[in-house]
KOLDREN-237066 format. One line per 4 residues: number of its first residue (from 1); their letters; for each residue x, y, z of N, C-alpha, C. Coordinates in Angstrom, 3 decimals. Layout:
N
NUM = a = X,Y,Z,X,Y,Z,X,Y,Z  ... .
END
This chain:
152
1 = xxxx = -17.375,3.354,17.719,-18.655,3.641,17.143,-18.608,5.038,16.539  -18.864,5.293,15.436,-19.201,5.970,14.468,-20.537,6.769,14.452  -20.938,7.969,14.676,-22.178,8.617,14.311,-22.038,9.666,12.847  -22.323,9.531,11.869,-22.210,10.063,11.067,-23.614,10.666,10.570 .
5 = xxxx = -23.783,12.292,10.004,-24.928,12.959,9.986,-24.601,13.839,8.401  -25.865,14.442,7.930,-25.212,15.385,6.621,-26.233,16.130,6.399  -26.097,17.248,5.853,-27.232,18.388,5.711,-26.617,19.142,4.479  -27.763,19.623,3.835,-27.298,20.183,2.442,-27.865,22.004,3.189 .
9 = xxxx = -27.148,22.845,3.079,-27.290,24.202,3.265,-27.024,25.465,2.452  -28.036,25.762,2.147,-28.214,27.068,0.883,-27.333,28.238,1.423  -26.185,28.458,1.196,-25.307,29.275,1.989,-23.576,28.897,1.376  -23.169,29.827,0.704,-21.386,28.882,0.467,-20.778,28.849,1.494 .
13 = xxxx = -19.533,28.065,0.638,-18.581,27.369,1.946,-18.357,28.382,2.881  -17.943,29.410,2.251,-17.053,30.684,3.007,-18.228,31.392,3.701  -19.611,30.884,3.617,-20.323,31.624,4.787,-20.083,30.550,6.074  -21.052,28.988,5.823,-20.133,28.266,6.609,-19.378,27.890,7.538 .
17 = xxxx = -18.121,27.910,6.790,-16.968,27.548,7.424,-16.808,28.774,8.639  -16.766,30.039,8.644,-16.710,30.538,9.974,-17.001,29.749,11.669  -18.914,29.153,11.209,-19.437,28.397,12.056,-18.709,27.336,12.638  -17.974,26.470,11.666,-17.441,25.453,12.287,-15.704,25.340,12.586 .
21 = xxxx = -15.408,26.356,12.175,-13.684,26.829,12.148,-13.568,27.357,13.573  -14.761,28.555,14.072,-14.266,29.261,15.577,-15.308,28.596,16.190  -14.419,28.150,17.219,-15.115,27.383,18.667,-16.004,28.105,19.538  -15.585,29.844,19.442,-16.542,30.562,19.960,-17.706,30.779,19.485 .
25 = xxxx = -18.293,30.086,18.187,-19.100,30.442,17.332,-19.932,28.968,17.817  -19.788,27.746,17.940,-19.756,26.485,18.527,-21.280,26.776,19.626  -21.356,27.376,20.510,-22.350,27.135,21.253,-23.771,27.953,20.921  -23.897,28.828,19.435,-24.607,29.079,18.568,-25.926,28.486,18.099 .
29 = xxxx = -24.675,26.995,17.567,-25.747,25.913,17.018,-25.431,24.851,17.677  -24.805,24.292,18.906,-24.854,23.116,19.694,-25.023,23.392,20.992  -26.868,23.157,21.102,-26.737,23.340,22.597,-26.211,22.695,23.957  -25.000,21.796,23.363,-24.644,21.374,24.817,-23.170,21.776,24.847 .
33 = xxxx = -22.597,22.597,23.852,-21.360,23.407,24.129,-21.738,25.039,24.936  -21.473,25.008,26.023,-21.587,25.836,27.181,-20.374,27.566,27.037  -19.608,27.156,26.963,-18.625,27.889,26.652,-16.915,27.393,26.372  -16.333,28.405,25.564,-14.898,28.203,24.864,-13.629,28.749,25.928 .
37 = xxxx = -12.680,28.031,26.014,-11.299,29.154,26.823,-10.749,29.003,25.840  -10.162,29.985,24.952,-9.567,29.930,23.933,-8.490,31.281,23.798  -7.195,31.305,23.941,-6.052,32.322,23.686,-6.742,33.404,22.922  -7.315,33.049,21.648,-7.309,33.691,20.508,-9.190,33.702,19.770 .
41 = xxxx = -9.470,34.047,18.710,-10.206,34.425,18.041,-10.403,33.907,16.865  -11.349,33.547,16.153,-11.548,33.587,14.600,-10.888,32.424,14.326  -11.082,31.196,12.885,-10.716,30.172,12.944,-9.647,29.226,13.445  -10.018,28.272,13.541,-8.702,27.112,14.277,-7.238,27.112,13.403 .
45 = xxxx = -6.197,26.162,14.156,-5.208,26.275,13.526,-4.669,24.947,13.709  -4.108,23.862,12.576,-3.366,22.399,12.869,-2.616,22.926,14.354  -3.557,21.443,15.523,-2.192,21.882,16.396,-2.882,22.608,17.486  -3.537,23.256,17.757,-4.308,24.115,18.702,-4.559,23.654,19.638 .
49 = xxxx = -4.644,24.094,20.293,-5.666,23.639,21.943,-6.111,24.548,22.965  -7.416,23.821,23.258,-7.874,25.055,24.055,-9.129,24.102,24.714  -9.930,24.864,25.629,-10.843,23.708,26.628,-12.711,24.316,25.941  -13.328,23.239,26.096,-14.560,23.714,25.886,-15.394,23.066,27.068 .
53 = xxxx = -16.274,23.857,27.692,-17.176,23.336,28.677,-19.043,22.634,27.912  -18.962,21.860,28.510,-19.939,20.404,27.657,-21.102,20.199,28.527  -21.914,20.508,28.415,-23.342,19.839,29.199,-24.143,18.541,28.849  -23.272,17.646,29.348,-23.824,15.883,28.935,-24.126,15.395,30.102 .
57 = xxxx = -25.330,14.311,29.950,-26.076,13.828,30.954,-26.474,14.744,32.290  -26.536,15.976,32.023,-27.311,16.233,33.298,-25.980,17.143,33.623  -24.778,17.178,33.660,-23.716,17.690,34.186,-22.818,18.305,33.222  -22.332,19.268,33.622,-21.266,19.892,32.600,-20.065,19.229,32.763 .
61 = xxxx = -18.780,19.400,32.373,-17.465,18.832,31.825,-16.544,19.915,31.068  -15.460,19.982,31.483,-14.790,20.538,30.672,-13.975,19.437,29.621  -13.842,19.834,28.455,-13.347,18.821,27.374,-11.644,19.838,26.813  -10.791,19.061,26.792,-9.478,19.639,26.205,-9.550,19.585,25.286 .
65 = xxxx = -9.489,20.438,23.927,-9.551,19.942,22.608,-8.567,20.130,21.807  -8.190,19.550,20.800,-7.141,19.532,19.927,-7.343,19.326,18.457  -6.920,20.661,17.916,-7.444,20.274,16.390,-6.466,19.406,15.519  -6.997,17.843,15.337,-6.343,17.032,14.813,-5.903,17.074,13.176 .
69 = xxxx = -6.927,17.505,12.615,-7.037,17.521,10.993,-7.641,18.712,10.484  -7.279,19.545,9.684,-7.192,20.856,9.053,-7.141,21.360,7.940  -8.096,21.527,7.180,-8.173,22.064,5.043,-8.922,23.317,5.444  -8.767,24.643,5.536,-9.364,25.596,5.667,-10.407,25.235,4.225 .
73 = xxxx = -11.972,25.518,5.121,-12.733,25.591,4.213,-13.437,24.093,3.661  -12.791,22.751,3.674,-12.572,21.830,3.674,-13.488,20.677,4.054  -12.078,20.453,5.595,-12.461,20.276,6.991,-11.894,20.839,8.219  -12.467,20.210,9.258,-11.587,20.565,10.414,-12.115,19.366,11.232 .
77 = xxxx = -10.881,18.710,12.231,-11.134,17.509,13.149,-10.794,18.306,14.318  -11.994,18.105,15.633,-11.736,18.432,17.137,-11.428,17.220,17.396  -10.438,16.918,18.459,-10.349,15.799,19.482,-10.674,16.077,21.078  -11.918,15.683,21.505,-12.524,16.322,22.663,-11.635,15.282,24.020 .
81 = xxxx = -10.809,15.601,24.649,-10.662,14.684,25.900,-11.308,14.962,27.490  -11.790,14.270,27.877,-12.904,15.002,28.933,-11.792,13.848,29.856  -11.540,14.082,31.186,-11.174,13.101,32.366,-12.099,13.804,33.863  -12.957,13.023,34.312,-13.871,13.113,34.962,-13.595,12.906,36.313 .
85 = xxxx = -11.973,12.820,36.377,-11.657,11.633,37.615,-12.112,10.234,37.940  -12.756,9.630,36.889,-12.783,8.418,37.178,-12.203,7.385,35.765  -12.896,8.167,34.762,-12.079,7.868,33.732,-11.915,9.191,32.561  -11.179,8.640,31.724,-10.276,9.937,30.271,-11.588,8.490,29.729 .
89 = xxxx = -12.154,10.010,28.926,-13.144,9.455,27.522,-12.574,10.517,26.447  -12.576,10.401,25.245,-12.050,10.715,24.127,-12.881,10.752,23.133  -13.573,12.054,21.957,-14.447,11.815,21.199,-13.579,12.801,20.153  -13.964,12.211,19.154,-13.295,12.565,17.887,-14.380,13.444,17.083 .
93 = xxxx = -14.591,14.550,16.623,-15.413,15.182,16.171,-14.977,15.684,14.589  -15.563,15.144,13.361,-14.984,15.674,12.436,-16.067,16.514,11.294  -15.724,17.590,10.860,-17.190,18.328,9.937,-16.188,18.470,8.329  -16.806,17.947,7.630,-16.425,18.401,6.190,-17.306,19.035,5.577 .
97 = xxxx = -16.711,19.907,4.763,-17.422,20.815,3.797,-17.596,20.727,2.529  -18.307,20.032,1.628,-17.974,20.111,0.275,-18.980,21.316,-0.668  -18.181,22.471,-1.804,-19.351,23.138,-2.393,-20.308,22.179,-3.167  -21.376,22.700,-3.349,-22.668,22.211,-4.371,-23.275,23.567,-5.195 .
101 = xxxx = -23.232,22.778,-6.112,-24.218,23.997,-6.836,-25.064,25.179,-6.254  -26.063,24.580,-5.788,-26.513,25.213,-4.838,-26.396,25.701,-3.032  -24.858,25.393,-2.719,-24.818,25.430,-1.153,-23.982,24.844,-0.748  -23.740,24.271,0.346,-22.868,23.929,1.172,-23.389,21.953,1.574 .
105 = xxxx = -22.494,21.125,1.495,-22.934,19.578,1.831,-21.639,19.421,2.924  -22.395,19.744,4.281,-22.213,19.604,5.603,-21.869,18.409,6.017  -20.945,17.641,6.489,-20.548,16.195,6.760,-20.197,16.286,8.156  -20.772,15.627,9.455,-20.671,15.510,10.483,-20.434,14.057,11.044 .
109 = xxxx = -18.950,13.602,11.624,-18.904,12.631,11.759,-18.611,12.865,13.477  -19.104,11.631,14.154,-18.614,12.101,15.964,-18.269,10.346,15.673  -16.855,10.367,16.348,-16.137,8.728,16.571,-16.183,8.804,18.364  -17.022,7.923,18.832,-17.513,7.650,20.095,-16.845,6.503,20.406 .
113 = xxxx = -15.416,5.990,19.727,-15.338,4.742,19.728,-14.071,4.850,21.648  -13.705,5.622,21.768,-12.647,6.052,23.228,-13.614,6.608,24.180  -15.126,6.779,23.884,-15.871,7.384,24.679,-16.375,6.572,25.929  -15.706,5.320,25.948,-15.808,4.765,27.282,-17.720,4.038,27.234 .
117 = xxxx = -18.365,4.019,26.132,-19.924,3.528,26.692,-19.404,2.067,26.631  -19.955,1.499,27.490,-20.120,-0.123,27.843,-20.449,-0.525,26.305  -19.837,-1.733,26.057,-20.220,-2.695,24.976,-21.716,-3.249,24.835  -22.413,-3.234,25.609,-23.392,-3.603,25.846,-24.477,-2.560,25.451 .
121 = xxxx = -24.111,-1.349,25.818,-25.171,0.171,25.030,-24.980,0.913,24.004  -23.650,0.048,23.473,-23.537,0.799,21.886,-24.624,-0.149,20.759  -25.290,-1.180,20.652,-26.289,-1.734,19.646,-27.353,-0.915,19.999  -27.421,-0.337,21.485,-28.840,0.696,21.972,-28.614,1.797,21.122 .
125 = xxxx = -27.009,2.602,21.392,-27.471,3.897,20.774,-27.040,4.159,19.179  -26.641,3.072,18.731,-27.120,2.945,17.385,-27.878,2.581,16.708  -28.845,2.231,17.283,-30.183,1.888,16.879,-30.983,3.168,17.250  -30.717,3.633,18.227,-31.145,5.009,18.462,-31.153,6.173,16.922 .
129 = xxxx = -30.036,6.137,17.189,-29.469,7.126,16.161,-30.108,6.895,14.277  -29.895,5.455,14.465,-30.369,5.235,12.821,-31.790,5.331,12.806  -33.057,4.853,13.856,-34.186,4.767,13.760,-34.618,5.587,14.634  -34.376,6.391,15.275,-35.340,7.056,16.800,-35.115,8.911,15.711 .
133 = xxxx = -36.629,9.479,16.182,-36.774,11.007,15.705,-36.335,11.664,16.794  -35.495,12.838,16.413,-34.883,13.277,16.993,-36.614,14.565,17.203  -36.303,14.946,18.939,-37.486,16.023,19.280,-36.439,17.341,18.900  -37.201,17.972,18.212,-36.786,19.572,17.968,-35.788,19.340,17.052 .
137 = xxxx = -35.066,20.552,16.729,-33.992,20.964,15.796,-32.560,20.125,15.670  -32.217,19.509,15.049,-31.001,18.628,15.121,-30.184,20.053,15.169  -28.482,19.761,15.860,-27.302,20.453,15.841,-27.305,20.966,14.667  -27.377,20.124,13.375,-26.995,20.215,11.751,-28.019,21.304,11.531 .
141 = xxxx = -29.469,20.269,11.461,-30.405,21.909,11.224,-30.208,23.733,11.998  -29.490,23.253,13.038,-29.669,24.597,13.767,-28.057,25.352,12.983  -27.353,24.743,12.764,-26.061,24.665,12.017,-26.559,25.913,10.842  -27.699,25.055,10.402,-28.257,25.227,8.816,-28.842,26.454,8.640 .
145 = xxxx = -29.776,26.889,9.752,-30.654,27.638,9.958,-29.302,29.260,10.341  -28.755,29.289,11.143,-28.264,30.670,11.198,-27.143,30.693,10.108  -26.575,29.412,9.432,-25.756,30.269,7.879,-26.630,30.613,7.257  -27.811,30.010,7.204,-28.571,30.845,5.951,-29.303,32.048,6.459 .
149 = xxxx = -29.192,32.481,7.505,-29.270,33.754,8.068,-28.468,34.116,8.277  -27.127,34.230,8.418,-26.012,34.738,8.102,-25.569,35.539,6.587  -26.200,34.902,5.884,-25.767,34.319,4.482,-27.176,35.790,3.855  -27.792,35.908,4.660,-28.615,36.958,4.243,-28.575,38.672,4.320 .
END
């Protein structure tokens, strides 16, 4: 299963891309990334790895991540592996960047398809996702909101 999202943001790539290149920058605009262990600083690199701590359902998680796919400026693909001790779930996280005239066209894809939900609650939370209002600030908007305060 596939969640795919997009936001147009008055801000260029190269303001941007910082946001979604460093992982330390990550719990900014997603409030359920908690904190980064990361060697190093300042954008990702093909190949990387490092752990991010996750606050889902009620409980935190640490997730191993691995940057799968890499266009500085572009895109960039996380591969989140969380093992809980009972089972390894796997979420694929991918953000593309394309310029626009005016800004930045934000592409957010999350592949939930290794994420272990029962066959039975994925028609729920895609129906969720395509028809249900989200309460408060989506990730993307909050994404949106400090590049273009950045960007100022």
């Amino acid at each position: 299963m596939k969640l795919v999202d997009a936001i147009e943001i008055d801000a260029a790539v190269t303001d941007v891309w910082p946001l979604v290149a460093d992982p330390a920058r990550h719990p900014q605009w997603n409030e359920k990334a908690r904190a980064v262990m990361r060697d190093r600083s300042g954008p990702v690199s093909l190949g990387e790895q490092f752990e991010m701590t996750y606050a889902m359902s009620g409980r935190e998680n640490i997730s191993r991540v691995e940057v799968t796919d890499l266009q500085p400026s572009e895109r960039a693909e996380f591969s989140h592996t969380i093992d809980d001790g009972r089972r390894v779930q796997r979420v694929v996280e991918r953000y593309e960047l394309q310029s626009q005239r005016d800004g930045t066209q934000l592409t957010q894809t999350v592949d939930m398809s290794g994420a272990g939900i029962p066959w039975l609650l994925k028609p729920l939370v895609w129906l969720i996702t395509r028809i249900g209002k989200p309460q408060g600030e989506t990730v993307l908007e909050r994404l949106k909101r400090i590049a273009e305060l950045d960007r100022r």
